[in-house]
PDB file of N, CA, C and O in Angstrom:
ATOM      1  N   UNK A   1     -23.307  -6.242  16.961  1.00  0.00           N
ATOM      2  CA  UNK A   1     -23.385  -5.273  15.907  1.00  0.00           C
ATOM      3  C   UNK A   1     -22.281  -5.506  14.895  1.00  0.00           C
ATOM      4  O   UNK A   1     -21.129  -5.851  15.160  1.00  0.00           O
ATOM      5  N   UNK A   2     -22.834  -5.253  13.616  1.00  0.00           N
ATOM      6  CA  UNK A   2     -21.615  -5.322  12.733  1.00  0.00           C
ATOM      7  C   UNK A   2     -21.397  -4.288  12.006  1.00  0.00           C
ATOM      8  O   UNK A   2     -22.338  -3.714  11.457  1.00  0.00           O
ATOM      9  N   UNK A   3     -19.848  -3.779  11.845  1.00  0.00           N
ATOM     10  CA  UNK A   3     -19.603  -2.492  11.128  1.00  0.00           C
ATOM     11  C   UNK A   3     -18.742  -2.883  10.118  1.00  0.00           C
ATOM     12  O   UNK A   3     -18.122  -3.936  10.269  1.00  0.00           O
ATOM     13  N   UNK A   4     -18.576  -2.152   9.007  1.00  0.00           N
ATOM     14  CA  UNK A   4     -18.153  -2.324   7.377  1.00  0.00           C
ATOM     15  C   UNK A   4     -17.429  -1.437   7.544  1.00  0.00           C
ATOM     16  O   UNK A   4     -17.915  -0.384   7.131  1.00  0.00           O
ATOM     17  N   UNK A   5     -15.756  -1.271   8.273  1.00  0.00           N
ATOM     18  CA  UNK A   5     -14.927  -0.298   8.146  1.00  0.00           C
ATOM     19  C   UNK A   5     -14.126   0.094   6.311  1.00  0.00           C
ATOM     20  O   UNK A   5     -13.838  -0.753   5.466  1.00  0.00           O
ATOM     21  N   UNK A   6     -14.001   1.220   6.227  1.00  0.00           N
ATOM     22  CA  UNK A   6     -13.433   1.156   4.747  1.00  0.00           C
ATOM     23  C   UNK A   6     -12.391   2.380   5.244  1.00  0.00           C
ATOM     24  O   UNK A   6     -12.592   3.553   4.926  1.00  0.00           O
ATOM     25  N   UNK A   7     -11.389   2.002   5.968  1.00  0.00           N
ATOM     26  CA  UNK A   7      -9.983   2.637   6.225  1.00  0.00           C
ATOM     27  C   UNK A   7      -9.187   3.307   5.087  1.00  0.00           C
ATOM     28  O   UNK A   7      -8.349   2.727   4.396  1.00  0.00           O
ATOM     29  N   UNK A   8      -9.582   4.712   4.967  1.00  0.00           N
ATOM     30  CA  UNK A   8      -8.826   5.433   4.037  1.00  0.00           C
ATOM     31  C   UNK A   8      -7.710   6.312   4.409  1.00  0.00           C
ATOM     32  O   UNK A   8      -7.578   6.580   5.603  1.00  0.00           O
ATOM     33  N   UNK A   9      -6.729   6.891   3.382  1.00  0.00           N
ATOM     34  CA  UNK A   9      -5.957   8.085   3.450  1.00  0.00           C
ATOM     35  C   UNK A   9      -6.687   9.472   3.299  1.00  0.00           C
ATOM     36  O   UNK A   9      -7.807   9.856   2.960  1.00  0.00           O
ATOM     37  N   UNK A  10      -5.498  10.037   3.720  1.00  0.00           N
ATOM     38  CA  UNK A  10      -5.572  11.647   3.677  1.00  0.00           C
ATOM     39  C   UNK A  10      -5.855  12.174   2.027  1.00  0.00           C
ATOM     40  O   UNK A  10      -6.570  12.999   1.459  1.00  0.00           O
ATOM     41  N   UNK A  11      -5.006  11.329   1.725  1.00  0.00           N
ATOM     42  CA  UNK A  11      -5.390  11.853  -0.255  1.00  0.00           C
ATOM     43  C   UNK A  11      -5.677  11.118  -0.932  1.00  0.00           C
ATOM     44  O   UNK A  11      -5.458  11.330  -2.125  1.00  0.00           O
ATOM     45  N   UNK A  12      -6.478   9.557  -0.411  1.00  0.00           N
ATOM     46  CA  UNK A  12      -7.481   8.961  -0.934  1.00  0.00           C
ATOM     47  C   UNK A  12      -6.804   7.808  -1.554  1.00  0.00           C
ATOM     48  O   UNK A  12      -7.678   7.172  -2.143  1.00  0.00           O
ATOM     49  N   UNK A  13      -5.942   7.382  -1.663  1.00  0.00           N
ATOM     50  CA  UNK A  13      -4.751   7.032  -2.974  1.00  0.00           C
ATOM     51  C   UNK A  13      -4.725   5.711  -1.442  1.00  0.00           C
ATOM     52  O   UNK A  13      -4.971   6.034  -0.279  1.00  0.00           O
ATOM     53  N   UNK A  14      -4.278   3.936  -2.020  1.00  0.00           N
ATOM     54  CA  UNK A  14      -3.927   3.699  -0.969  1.00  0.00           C
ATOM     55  C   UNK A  14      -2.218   3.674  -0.264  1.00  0.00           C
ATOM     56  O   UNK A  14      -1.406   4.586  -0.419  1.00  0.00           O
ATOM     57  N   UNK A  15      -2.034   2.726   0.313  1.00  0.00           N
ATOM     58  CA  UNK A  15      -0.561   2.808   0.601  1.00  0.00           C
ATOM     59  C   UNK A  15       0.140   1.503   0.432  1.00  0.00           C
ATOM     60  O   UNK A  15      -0.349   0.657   1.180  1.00  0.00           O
ATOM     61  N   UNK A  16       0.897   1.159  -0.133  1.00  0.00           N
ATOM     62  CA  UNK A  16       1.453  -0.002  -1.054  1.00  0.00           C
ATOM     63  C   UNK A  16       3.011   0.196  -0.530  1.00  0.00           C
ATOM     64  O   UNK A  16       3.390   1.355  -0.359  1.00  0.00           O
ATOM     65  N   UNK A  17       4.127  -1.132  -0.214  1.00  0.00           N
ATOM     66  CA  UNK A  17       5.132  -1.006  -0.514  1.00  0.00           C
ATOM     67  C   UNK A  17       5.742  -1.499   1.390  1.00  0.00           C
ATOM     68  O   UNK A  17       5.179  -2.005   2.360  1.00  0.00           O
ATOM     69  N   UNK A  18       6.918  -1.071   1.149  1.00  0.00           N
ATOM     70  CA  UNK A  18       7.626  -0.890   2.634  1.00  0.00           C
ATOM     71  C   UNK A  18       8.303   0.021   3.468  1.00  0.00           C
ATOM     72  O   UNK A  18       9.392   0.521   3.190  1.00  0.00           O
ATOM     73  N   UNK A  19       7.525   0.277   4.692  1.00  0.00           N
ATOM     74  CA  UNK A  19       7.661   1.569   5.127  1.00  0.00           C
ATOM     75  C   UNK A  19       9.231   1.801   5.308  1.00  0.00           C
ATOM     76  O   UNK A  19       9.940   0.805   5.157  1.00  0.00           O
ATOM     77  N   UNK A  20       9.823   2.974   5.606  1.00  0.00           N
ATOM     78  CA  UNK A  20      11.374   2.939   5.691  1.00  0.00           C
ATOM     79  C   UNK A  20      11.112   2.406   7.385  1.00  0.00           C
ATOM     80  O   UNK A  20      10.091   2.534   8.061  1.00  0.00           O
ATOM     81  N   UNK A  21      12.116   1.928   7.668  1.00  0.00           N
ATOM     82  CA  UNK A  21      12.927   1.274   8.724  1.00  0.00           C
ATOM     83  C   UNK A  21      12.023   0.634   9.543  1.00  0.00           C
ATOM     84  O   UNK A  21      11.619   0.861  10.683  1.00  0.00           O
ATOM     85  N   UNK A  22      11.807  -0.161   8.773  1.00  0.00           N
ATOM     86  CA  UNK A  22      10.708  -1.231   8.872  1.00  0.00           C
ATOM     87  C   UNK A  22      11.344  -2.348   9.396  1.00  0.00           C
ATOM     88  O   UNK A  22      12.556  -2.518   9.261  1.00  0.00           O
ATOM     89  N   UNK A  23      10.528  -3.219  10.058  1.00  0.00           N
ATOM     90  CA  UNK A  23      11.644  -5.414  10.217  1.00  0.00           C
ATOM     91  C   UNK A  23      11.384  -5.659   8.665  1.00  0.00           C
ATOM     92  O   UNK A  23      10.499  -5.250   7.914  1.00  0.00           O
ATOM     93  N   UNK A  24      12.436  -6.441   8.479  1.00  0.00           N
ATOM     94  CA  UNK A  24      12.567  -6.839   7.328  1.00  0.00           C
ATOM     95  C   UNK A  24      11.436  -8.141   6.954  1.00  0.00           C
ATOM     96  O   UNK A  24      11.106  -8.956   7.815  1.00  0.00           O
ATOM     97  N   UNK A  25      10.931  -8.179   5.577  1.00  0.00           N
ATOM     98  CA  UNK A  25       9.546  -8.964   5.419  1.00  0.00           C
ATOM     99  C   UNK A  25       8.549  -7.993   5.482  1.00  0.00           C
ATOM    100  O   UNK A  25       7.487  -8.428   5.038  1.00  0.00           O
ATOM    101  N   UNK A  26       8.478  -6.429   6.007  1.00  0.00           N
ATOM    102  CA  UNK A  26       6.932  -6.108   6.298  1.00  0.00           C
ATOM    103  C   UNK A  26       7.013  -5.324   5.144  1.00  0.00           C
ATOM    104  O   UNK A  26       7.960  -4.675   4.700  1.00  0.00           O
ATOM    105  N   UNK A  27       5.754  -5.500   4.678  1.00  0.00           N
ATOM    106  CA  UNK A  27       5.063  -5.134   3.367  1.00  0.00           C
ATOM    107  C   UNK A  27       3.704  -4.396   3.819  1.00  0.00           C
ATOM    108  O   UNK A  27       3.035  -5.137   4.539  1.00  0.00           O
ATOM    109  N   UNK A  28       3.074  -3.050   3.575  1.00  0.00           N
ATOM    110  CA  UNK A  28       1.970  -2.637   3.186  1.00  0.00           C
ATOM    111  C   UNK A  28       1.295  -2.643   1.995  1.00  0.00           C
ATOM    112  O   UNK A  28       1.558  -2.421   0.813  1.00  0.00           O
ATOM    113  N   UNK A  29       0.004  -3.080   2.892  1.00  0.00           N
ATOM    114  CA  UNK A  29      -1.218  -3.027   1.540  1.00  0.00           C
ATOM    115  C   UNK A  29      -2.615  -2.590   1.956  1.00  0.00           C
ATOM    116  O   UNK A  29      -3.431  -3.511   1.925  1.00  0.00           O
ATOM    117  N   UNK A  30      -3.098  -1.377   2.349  1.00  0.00           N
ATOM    118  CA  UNK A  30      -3.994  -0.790   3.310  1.00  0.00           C
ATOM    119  C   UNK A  30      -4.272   0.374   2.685  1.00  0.00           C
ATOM    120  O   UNK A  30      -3.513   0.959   1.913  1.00  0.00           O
ATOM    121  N   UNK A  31      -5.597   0.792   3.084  1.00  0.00           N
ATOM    122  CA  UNK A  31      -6.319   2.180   2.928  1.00  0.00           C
ATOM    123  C   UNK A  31      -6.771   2.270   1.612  1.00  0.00           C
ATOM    124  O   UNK A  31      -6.820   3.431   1.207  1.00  0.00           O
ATOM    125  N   UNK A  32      -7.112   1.422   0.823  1.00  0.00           N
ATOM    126  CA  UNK A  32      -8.221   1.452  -0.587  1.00  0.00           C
ATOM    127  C   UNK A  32      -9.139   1.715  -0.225  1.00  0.00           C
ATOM    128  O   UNK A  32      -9.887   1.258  -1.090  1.00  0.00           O
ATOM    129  N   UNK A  33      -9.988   2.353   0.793  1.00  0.00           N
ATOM    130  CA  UNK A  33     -11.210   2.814   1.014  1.00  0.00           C
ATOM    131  C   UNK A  33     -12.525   1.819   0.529  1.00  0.00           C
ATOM    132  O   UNK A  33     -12.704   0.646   0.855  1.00  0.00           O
ATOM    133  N   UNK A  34     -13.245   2.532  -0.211  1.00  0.00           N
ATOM    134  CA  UNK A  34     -14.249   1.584  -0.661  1.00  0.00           C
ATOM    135  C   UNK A  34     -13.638   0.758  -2.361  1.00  0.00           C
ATOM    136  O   UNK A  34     -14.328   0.202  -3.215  1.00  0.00           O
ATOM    137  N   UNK A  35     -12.420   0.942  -2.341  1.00  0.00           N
ATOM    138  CA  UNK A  35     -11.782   0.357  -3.895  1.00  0.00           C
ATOM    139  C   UNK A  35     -11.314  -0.820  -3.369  1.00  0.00           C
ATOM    140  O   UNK A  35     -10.650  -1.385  -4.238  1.00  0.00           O
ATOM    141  N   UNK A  36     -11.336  -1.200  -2.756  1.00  0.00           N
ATOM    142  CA  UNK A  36     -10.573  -2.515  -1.730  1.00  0.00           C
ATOM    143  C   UNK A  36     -10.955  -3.892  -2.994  1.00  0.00           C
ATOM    144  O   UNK A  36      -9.924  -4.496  -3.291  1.00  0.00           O
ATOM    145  N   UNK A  37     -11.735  -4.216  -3.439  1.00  0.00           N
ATOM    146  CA  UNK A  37     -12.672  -5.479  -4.021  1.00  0.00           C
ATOM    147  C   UNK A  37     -11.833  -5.142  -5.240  1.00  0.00           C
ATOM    148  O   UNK A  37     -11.126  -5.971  -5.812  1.00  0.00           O
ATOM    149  N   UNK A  38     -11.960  -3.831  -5.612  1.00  0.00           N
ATOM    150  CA  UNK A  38     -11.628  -3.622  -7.601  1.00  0.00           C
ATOM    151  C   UNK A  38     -10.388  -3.701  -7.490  1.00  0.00           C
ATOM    152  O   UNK A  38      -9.875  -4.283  -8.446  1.00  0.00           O
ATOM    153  N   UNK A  39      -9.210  -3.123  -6.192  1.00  0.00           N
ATOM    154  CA  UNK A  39      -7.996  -2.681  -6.529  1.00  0.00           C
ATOM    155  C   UNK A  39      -7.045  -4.138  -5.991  1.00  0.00           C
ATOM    156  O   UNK A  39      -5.832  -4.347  -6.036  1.00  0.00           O
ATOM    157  N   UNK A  40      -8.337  -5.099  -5.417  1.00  0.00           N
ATOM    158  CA  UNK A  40      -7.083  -6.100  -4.695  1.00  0.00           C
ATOM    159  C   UNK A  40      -6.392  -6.785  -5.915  1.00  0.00           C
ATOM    160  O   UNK A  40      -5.172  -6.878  -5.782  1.00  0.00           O
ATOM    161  N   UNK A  41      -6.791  -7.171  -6.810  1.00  0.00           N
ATOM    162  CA  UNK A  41      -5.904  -7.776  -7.727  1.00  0.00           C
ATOM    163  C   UNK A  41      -4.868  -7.355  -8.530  1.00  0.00           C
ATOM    164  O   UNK A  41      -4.070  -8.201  -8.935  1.00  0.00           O
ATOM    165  N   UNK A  42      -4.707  -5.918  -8.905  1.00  0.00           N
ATOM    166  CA  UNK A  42      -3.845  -4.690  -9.019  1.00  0.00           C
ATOM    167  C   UNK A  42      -2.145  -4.802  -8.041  1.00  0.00           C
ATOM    168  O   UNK A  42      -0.924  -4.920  -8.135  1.00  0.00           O
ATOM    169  N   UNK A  43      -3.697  -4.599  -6.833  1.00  0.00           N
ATOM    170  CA  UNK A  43      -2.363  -4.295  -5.305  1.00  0.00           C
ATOM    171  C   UNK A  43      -1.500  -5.877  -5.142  1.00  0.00           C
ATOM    172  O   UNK A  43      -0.303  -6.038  -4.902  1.00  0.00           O
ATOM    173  N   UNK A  44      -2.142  -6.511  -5.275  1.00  0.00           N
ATOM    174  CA  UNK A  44      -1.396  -8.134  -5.142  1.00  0.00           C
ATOM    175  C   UNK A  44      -0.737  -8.074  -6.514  1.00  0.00           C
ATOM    176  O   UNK A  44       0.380  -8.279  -6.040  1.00  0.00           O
ATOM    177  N   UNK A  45      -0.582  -8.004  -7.348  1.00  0.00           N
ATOM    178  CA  UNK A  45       0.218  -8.142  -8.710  1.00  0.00           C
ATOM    179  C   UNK A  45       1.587  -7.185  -8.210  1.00  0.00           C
ATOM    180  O   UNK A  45       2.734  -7.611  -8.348  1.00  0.00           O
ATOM    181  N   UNK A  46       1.365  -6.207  -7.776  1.00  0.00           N
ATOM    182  CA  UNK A  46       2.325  -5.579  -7.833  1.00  0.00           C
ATOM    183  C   UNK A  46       3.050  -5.768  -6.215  1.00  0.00           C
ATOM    184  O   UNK A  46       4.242  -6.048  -6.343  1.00  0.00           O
ATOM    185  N   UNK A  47       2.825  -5.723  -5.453  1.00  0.00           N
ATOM    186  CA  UNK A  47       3.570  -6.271  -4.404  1.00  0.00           C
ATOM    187  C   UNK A  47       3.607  -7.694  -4.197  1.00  0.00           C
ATOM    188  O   UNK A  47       3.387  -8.209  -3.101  1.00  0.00           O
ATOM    189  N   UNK A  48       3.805  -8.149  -4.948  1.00  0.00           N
ATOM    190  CA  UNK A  48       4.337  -9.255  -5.489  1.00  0.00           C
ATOM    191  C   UNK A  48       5.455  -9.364  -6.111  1.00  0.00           C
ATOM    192  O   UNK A  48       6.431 -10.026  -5.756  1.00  0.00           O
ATOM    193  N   UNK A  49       5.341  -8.746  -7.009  1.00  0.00           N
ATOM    194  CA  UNK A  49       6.308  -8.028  -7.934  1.00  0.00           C
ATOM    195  C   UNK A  49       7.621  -7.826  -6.903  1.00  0.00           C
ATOM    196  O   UNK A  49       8.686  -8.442  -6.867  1.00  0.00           O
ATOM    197  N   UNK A  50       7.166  -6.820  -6.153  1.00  0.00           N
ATOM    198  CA  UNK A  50       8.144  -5.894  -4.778  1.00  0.00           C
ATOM    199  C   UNK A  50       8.893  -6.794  -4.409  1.00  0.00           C
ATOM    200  O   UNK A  50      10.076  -7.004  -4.679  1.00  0.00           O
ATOM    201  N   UNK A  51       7.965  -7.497  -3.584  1.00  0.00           N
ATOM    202  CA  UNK A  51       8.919  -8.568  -2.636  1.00  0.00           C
ATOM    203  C   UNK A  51       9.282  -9.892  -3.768  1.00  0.00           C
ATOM    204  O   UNK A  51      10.464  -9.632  -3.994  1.00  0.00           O
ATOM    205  N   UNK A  52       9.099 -10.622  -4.255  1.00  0.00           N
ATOM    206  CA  UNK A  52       9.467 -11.643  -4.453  1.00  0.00           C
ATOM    207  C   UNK A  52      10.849 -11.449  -6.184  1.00  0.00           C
ATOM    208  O   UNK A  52      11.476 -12.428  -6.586  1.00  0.00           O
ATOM    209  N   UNK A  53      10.949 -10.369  -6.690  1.00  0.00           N
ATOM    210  CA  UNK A  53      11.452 -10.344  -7.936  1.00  0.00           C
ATOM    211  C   UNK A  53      11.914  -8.786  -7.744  1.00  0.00           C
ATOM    212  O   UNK A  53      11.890  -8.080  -8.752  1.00  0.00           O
ATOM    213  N   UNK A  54      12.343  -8.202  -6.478  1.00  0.00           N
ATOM    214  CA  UNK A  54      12.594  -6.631  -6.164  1.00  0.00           C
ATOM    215  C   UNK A  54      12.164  -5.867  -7.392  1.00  0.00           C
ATOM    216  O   UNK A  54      12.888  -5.543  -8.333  1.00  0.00           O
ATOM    217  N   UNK A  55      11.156  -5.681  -7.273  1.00  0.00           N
ATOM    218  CA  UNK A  55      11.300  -4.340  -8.370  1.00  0.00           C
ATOM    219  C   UNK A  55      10.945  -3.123  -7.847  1.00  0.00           C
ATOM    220  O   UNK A  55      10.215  -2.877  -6.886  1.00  0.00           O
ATOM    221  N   UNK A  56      11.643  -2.262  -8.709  1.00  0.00           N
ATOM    222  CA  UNK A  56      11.905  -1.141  -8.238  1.00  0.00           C
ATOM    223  C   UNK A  56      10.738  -0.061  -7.002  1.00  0.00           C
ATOM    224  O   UNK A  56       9.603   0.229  -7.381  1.00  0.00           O
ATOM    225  N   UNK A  57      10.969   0.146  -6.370  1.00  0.00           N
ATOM    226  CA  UNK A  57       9.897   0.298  -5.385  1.00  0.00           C
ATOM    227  C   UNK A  57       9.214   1.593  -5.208  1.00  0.00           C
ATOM    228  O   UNK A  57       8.261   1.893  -4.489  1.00  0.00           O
ATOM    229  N   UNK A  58      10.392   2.755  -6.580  1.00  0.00           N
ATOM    230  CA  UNK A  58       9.842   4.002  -6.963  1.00  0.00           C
ATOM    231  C   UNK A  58       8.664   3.693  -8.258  1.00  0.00           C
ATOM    232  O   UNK A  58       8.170   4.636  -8.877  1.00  0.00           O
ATOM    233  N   UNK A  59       8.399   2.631  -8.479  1.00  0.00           N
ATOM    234  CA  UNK A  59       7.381   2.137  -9.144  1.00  0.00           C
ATOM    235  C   UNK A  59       5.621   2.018  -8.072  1.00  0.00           C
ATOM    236  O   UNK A  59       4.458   1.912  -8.462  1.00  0.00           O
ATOM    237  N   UNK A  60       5.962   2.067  -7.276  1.00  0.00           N
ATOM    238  CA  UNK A  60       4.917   2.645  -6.387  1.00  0.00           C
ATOM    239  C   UNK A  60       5.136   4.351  -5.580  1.00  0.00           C
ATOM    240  O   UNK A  60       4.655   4.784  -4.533  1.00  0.00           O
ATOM    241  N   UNK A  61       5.796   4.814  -6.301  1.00  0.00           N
ATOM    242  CA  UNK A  61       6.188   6.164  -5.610  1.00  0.00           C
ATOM    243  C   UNK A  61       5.083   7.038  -5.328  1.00  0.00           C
ATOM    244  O   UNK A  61       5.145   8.108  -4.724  1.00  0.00           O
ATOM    245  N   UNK A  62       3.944   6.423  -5.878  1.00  0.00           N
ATOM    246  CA  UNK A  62       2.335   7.836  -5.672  1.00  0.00           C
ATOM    247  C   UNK A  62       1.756   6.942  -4.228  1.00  0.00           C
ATOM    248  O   UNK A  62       0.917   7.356  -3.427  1.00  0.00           O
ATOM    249  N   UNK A  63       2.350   5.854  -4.194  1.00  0.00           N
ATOM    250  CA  UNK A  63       1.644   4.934  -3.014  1.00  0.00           C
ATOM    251  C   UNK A  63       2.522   4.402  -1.932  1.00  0.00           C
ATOM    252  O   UNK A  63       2.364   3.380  -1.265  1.00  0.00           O
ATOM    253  N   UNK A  64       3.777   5.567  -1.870  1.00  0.00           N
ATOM    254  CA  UNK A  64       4.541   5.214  -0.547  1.00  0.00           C
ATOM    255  C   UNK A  64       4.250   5.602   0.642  1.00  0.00           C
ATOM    256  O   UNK A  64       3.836   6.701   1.011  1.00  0.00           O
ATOM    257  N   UNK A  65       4.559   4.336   1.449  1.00  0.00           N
ATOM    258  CA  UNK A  65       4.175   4.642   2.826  1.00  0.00           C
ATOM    259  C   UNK A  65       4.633   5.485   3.627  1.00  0.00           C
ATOM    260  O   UNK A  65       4.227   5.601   4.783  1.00  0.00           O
ATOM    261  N   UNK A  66       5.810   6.385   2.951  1.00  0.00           N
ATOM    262  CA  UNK A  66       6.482   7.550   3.417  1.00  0.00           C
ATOM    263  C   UNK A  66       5.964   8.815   2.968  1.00  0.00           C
ATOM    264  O   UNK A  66       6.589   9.837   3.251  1.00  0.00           O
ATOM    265  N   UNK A  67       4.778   8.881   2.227  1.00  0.00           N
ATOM    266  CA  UNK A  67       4.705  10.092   1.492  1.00  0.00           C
ATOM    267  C   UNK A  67       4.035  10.895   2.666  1.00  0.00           C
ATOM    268  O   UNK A  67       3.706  12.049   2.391  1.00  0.00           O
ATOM    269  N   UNK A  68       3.811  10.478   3.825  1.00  0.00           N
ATOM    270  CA  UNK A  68       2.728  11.713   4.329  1.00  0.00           C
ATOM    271  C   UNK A  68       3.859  11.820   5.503  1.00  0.00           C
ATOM    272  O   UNK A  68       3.248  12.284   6.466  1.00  0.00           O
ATOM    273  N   UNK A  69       4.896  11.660   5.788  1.00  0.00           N
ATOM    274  CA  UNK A  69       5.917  12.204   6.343  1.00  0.00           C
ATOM    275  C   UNK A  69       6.758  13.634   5.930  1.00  0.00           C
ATOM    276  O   UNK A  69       7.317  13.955   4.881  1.00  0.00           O
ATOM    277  N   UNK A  70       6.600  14.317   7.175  1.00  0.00           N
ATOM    278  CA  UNK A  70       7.666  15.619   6.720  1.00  0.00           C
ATOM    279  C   UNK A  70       8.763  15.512   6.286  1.00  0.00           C
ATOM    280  O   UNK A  70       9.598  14.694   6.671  1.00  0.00           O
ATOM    281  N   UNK A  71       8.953  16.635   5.102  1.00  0.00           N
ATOM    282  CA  UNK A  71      10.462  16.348   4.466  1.00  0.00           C
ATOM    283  C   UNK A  71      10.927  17.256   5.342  1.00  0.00           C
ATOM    284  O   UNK A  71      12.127  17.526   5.373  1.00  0.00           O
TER     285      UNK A  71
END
């Protein structure tokens, strides 16, 4: 059998960036739901960006992997 998973968030948005206290090198790029095809070239431009030329990483601040953590 074959299944077509499309792994989303809680608020739909995906999750981009590096989680806090993470191994160093790990990068997220997960949960575009069914936007996965339109948003991969977006999501690769910009975590790209991240890791290889640091930029600022509150530049993904609507797509941190910390946002669904209690403050």
């Amino acid at each position: 059998r074959w299944a077509g998973l499309r792994p989303g968030t809680p608020d739909g948005a995906p999750i981009l960036g590096r989680p806090a206290e993470s191994p160093e090198g790990l990068f997220l790029a997960l949960g575009h739901y069914r936007n996965g095809v339109l948003l991969a070239p977006e999501t690769a431009e910009k975590l790209t960006s991240l890791i290889l030329e640091g930029e600022n990483a509150s530049a993904l601040g609507a797509f941190s992997p910390g946002r669904f953590e209690p403050r």
